[in-house]
C-alpha positions as CSV (number, residue, x, y, z in Angstrom):
1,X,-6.0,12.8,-16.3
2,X,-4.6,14.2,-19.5
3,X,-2.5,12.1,-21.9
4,X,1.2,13.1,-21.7
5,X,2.2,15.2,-24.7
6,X,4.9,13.5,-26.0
7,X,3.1,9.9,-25.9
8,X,3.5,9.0,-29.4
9,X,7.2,8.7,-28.1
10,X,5.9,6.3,-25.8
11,X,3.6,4.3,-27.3
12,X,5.8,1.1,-28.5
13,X,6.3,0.9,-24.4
14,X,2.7,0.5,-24.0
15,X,2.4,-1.5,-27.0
16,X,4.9,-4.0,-25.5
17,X,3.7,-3.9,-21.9
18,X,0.0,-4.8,-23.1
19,X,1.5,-7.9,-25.5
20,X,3.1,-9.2,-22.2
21,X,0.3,-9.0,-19.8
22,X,-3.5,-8.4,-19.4
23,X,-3.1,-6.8,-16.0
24,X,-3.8,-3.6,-17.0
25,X,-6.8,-1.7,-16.5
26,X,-9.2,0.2,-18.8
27,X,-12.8,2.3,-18.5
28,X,-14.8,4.6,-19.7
29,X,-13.3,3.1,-23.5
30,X,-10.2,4.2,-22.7
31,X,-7.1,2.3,-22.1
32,X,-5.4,2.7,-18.9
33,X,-7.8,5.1,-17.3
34,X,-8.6,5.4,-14.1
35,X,-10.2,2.7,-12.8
36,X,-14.1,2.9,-11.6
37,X,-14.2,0.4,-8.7
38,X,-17.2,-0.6,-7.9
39,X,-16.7,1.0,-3.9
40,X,-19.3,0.2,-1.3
41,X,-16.7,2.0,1.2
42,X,-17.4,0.3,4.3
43,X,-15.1,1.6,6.8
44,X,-16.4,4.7,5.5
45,X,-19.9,4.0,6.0
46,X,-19.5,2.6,10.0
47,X,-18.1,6.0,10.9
48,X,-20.3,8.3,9.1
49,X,-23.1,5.8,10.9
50,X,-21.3,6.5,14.2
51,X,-21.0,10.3,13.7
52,X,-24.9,10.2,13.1
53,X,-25.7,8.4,15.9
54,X,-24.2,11.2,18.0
55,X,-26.1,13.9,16.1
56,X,-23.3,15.0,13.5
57,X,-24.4,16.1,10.5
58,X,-22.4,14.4,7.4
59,X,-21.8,14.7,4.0
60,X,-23.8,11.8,1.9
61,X,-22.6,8.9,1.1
62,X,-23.6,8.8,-2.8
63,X,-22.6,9.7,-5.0
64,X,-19.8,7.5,-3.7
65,X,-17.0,8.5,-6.3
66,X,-16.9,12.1,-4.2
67,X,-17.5,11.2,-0.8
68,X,-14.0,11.0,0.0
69,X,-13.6,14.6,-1.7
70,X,-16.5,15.7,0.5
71,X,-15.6,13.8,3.6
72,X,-12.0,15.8,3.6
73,X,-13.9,19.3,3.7
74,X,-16.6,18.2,5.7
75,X,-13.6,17.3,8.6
76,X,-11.2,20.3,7.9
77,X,-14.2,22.9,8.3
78,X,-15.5,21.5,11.5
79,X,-11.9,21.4,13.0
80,X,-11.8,25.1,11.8
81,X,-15.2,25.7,13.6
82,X,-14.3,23.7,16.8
83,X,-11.2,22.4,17.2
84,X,-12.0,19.6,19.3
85,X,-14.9,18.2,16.4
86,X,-12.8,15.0,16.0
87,X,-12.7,14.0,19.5
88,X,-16.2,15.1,20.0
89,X,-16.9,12.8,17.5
90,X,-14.8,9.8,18.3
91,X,-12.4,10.6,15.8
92,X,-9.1,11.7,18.2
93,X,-6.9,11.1,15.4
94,X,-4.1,12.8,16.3
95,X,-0.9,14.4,13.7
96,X,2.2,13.0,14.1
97,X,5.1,15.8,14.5
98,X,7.6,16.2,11.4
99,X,10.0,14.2,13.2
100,X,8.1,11.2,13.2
101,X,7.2,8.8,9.5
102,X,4.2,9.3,7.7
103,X,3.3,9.2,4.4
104,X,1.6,12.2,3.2
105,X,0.4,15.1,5.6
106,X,-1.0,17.5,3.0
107,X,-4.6,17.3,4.8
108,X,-3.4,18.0,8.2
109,X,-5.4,15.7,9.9
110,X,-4.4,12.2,10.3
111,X,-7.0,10.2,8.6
112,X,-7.2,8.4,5.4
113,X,-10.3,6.2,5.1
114,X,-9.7,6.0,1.7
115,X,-7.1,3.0,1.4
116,X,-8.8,1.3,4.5
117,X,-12.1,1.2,2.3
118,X,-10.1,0.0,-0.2
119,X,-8.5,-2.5,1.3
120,X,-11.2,-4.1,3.5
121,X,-13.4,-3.9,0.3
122,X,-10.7,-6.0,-1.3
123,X,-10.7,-8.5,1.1
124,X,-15.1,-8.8,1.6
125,X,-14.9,-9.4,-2.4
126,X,-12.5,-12.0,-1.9
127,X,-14.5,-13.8,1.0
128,X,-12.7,-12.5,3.9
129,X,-15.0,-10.3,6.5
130,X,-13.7,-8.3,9.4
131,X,-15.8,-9.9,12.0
132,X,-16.0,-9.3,15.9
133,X,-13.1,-10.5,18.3
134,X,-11.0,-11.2,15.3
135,X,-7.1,-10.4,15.7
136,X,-6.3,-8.2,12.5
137,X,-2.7,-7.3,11.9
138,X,-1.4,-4.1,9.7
139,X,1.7,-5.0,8.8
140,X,4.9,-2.2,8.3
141,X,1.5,0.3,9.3
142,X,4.4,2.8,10.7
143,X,2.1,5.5,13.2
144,X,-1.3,3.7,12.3
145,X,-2.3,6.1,9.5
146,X,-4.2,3.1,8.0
147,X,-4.9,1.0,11.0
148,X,-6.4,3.3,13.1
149,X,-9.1,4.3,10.8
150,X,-9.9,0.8,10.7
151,X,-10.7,0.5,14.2
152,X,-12.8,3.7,14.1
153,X,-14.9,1.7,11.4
154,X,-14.3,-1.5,13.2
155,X,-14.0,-1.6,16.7
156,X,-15.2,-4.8,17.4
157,X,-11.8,-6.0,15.5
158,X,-8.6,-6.3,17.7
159,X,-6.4,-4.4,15.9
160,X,-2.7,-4.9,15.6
161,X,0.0,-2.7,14.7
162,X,3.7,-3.8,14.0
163,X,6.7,-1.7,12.1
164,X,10.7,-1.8,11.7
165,X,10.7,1.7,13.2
166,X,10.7,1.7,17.1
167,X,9.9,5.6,17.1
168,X,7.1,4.8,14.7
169,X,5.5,2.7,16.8
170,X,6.0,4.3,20.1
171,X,4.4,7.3,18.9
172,X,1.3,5.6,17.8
173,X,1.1,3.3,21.0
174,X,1.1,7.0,22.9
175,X,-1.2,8.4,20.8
176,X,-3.6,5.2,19.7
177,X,-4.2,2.7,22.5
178,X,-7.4,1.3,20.6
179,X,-4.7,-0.5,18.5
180,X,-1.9,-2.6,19.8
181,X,1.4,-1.6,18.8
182,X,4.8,-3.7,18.2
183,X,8.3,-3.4,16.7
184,X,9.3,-5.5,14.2
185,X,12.8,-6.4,12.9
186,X,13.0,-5.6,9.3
187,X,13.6,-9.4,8.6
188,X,11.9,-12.2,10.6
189,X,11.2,-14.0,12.7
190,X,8.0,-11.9,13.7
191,X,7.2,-11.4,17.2
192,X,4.2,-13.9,17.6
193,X,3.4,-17.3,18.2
194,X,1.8,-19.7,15.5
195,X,-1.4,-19.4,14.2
196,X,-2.1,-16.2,16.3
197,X,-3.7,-13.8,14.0
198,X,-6.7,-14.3,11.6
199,X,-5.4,-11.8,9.0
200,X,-2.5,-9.4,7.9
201,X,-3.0,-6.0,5.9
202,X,0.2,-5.1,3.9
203,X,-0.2,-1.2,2.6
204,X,2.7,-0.5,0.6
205,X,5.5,-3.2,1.5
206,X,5.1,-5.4,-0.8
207,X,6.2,-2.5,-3.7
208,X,9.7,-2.3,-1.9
209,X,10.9,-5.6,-1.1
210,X,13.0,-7.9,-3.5
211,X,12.1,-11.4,-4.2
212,X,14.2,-12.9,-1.3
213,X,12.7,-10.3,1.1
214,X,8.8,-11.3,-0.2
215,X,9.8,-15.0,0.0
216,X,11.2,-14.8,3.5
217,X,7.9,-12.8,4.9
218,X,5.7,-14.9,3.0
219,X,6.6,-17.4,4.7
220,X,7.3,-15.9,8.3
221,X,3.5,-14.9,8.0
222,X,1.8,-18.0,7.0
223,X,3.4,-19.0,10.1
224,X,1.4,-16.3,12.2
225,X,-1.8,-17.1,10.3
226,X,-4.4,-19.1,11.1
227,X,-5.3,-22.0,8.1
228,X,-7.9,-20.4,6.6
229,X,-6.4,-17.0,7.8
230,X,-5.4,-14.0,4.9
231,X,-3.0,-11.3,3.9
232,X,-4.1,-8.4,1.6
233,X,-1.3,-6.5,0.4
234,X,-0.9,-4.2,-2.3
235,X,1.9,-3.8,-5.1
236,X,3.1,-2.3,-8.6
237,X,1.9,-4.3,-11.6
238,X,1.7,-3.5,-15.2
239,X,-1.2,-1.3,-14.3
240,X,1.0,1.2,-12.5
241,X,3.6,1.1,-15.5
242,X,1.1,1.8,-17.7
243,X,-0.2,5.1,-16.0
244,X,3.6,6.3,-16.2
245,X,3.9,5.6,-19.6
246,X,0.4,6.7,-20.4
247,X,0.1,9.9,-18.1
248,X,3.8,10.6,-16.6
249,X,2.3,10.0,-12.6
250,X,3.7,9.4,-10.7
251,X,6.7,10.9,-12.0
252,X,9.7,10.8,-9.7
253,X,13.1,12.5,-11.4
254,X,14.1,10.4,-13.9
255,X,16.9,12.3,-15.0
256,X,19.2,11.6,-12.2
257,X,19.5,8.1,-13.9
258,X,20.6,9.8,-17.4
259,X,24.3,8.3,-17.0
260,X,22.5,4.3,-15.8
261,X,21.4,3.3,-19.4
262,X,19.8,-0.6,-18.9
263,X,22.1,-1.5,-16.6
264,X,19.9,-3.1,-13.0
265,X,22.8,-2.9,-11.1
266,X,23.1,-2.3,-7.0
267,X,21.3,0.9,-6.1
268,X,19.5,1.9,-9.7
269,X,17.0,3.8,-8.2
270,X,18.8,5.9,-5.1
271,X,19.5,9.0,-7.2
272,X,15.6,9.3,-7.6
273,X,15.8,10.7,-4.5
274,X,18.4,13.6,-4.8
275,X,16.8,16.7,-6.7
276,X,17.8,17.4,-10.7
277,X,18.6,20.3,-11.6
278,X,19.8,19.3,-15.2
279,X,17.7,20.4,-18.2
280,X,14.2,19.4,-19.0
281,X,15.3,17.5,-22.2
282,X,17.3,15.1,-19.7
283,X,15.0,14.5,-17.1
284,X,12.5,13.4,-20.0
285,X,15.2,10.9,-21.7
286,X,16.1,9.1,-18.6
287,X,12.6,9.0,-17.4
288,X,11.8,7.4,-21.3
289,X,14.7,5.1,-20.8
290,X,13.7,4.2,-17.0
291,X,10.1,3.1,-18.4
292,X,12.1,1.1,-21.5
293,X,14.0,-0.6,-18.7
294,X,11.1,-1.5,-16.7
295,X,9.1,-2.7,-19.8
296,X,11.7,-5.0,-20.7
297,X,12.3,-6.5,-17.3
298,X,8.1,-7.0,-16.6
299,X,7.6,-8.5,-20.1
300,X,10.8,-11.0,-20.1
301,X,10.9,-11.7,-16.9
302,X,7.4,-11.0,-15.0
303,X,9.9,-8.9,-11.4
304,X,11.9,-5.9,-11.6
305,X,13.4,-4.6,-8.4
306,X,16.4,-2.1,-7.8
307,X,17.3,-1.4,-4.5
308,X,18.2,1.9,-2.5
309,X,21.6,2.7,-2.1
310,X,22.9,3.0,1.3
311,X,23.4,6.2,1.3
312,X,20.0,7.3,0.9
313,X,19.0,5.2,4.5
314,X,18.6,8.3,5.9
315,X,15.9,9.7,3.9
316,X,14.2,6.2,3.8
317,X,12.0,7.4,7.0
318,X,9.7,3.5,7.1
319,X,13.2,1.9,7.7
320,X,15.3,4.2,8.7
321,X,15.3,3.7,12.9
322,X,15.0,0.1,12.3
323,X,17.7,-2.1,14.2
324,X,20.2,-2.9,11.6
325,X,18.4,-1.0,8.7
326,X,19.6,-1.5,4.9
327,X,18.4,-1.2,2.1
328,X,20.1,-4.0,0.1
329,X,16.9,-5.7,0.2
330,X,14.7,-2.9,0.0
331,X,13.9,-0.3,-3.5
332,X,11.4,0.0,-5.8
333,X,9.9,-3.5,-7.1
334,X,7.5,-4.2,-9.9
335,X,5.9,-7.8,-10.8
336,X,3.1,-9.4,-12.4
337,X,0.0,-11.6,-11.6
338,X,1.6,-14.8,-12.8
339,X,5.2,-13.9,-11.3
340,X,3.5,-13.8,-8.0
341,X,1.2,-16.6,-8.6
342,X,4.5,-19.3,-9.0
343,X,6.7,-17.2,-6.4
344,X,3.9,-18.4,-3.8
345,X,5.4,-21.7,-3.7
346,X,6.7,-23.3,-2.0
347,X,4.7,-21.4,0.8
348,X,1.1,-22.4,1.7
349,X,-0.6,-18.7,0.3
350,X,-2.8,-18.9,-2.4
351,X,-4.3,-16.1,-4.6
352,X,-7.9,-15.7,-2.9
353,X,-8.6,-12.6,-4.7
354,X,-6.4,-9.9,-7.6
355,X,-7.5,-6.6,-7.9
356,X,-6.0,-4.3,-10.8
357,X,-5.3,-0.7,-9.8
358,X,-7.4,-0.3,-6.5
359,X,-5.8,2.0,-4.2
360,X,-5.0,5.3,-6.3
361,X,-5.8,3.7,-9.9
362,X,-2.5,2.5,-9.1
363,X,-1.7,-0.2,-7.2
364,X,-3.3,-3.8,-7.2
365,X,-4.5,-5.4,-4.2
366,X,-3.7,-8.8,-4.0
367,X,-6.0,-11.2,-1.1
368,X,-4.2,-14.3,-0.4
369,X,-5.8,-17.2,1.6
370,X,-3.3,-19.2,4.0
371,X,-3.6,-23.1,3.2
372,X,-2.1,-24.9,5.6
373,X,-3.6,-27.8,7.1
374,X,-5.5,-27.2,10.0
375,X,-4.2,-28.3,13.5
376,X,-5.9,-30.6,15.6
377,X,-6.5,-27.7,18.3
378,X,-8.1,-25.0,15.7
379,X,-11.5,-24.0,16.1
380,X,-13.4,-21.9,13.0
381,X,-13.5,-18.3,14.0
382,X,-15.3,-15.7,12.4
């Protein structure tokens, strides 16, 4: 990924962001590169095992770094050839229509093992393994993009599926019945009884919710865990700044928040989502002063969050249908390692495992371990 042009412009950002934390990643010499994670892409391995044992040819596993690459084309050309390949093969993982949330749909087939390698690999380094008959939640996993891969690679697991959005998840309990499917409110209580699950995954929550939102679920879903028990979830730390200083990606339109200076005020972030038409010359000194912001915010203070306007509710399609949906507690949200690390308390998490730029070169995965005392009627499981 090319440098941005105009970085020089940029660099006293990066300069300051670096002084203020070590969470950022480097390789290959270069500071703020994409990240080389060491994958052993499990989930990724047990299906192309599975597709073997039925006689399907499939791409190799190594090199690893272009498996996924391979793995995409491999699946697009055999639906091309036979349109029923996936179910043939186990795979029946069916598109939700436009009218339904999901994240990206630029492959046209609903399957991303990519961020399930990810995250289960973030978990086995941490000392967490998805053994059989273990209850598995994905939590704000919206039609299962996620989850159901998971149990494809893991079937053994039970699978759980829970999400604000009540056409969300009654699409994927249609469409998916290897996974159970829930609604969630948007705040807690969660619908389950203590101690019921042995782990949570958290794709892509964690990176919208203020601190009072984080703090409530933290502590809703230590409740639901097991002792012992985790939660993986993933979230923007200095690592992810960085690449938007560094490279300009992701780069949303900056320059609807030309007339917003410094101010953090209610609703910072909701013009992103209207389109700019202004000149080029804007877009880039909002976006420069947007970064300045953030820098400033993640050095001083370790949290920066800004939530959605109101207005914008009906584009925010992961909260949209939710009972009571707003977004006063719901934007974009940045911290570091140690901001998380002392926000944990009072609750009984603890930081089993921190993983800089994992899913994407982008977001860190973070793999907490529940420590609450054990109850008298627990039994070890898995």
């Amino acid at each position: 990924m090319p440098v941005r042009a105009e970085f020089e412009k940029y660099r006293s950002l990066l300069n300051r962001l670096t002084a203020a934390s070590a969470d950022i990643g480097a390789g290959d010499g270069q500071p703020v590169w994409e990240i080389y994670v060491p994958a052993h892409r499990p989930v990724s391995r047990r299906i192309v095992d599975r597709l073997t044992r039925q006689g399907i040819a499939c791409p190799p596993l190594d090199p690893i770094a272009t498996f996924q690459a391979r793995f995409y084309n491999y699946r697009r050309n055999g639906l091309k050839a036979d349109p029923g390949f996936l179910a043939a093969a186990g795979l029946n993982l069916k598109l939700p229509p436009e009218s339904v949330h999901m994240i990206s749909r630029g492959s046209g087939v609903f399957l991303d093992i990519n961020n399930a390698d990810f995250l289960v690999e973030a978990c086995e380094d941490s000392g967490f393994t998805m053994a059989p008959g273990l209850d598995i939640l994905d939590f704000g996993g919206s039609t299962g993009r996620t989850v159901c891969n998971l149990a494809y690679g893991f079937p053994e697991v039970r699978w759980h599926c829970c999400d604000p959005s009540p056409v969300s998840i009654a699409w994927g309990r249609e469409n998916h019945p290897e996974v159970n499917y829930f609604v969630s409110n948007q705040n807690p209580p969660l619908a389950r009884g203590d101690d019921r699950l042995d782990g949570i995954l958290a794709k892509s929550v964690w990176t919208h919710f203020s601190a009072s939102a984080s703090r409530r679920w933290l502590t809703e879903l230590s409740r639901v865990v097991r002792p012992g028990g985790f939660l993986a979830l993933t979230a923007h730390g200095p690592h992810d700044i960085a690449r938007r200083i560094v490279y300009g990606n992701p780069s949303p339109d900056y320059g609807l928040l030309e007339k917003i200076g410094r101010k953090t005020g209610n609703g910072l972030l909701n013009k992103i989502l209207r389109k700019f038409r202004g000149p080029s010359a804007d877009r880039k000194d909002a976006e420069y002063r947007f970064l300045d912001m953030v820098t400033e915010k993640i050095s001083d203070r370790g949290h920066f969050f800004s939530p959605y306007a109101p207005w914008t509710l009906s584009g925010q399609g992961d909260i949209r249908d939710a009972e009571n949906a707003d977004t006063s507690q719901w934007g974009l949200t940045f911290f570091t390692q140690q901001w998380f690390k002392a926000h944990l308390e009072p609750t009984p998490w603890r930081i089993a495992g921190y993983h800089i730029g994992r899913t994407g070169h982008r977001q860190d995965i973070y793999v907490l371990r529940n420590d609450k005392p054990p109850r008298d009627r627990d039994t070890p499981r898995g």
